[in-house]
C-alpha positions as CSV (number, residue, x, y, z in Angstrom):
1,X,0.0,0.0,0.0
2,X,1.4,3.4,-0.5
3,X,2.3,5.7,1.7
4,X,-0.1,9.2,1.8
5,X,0.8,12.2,1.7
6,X,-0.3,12.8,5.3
7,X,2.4,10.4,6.1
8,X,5.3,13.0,4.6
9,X,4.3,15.6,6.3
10,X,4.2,14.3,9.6
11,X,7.6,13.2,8.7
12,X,8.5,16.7,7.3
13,X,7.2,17.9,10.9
14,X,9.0,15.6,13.1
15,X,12.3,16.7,11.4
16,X,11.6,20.3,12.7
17,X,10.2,21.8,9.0
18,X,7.4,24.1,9.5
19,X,4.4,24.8,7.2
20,X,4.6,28.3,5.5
21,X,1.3,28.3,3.5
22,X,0.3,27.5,0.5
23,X,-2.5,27.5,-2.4
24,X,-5.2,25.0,-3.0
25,X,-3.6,21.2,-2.3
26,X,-0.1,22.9,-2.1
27,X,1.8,23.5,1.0
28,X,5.1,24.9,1.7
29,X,7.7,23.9,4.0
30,X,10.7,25.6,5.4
31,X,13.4,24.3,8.2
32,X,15.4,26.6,10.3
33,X,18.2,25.6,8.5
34,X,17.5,26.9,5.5
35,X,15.9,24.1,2.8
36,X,12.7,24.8,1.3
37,X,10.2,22.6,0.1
38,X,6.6,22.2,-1.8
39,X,4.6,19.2,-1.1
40,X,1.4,19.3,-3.6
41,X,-1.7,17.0,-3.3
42,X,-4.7,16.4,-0.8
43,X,-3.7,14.8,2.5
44,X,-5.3,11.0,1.8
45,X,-3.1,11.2,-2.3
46,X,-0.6,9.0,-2.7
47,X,2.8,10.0,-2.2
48,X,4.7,10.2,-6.3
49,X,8.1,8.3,-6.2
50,X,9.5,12.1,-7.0
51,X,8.0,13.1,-4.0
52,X,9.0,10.4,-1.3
53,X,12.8,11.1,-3.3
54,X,12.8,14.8,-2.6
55,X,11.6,14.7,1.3
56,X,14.5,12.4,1.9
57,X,16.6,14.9,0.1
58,X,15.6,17.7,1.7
59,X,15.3,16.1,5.5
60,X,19.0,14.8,4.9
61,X,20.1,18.8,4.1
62,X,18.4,20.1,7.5
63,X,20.6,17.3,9.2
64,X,23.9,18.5,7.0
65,X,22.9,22.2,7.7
66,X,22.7,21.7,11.4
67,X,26.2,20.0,11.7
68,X,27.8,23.5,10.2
C-alpha cells in the first residue's frame, strides 16, 4: 500500500520543517536551517516516487545544515 501524503508531512514535521502556506492542495515547508520545500496534493493522495525522493533529500540537508 502506498504511503499518503499525510504520512510526509508528519515526517517533514518531526524533522523540525514548519508549514509556511500555500495555495489549494499545495503547502510549503521551510526548516530553520535553511531548505525549502513544496509538497502538492490532498492529504489521503498518494505519495509520487518524486516526492518520497525529494523529502529524503531535503530532510537529509536540514541534518547537514545543522552540523555547520
Amino acid at each position: 500500500m502506498p504511503r499518503k501524503i499525510r504520512q510526509l508531512i508528519k515526517e517533514l514535521k518531526k524533522a523540525e520543517f514548519v508549514n509556511r502556506g500555500g495555495k489549494g492542495s499545495h503547502r510549503n515547508f521551510k526548516h530553520k536551517n535553511g531548505p525549502i520545500l513544496t509538497i502538492s496534493g490532498a492529504l489521503n493522495s498518494d505519495v509520487k516516487p518524486y516526492q518520497e525522493k525529494l523529502v529524503k533529500i531535503k530532510i537529509k540537508e536540514s541534518k547537514d545544515e545543522r552540523k555547520r
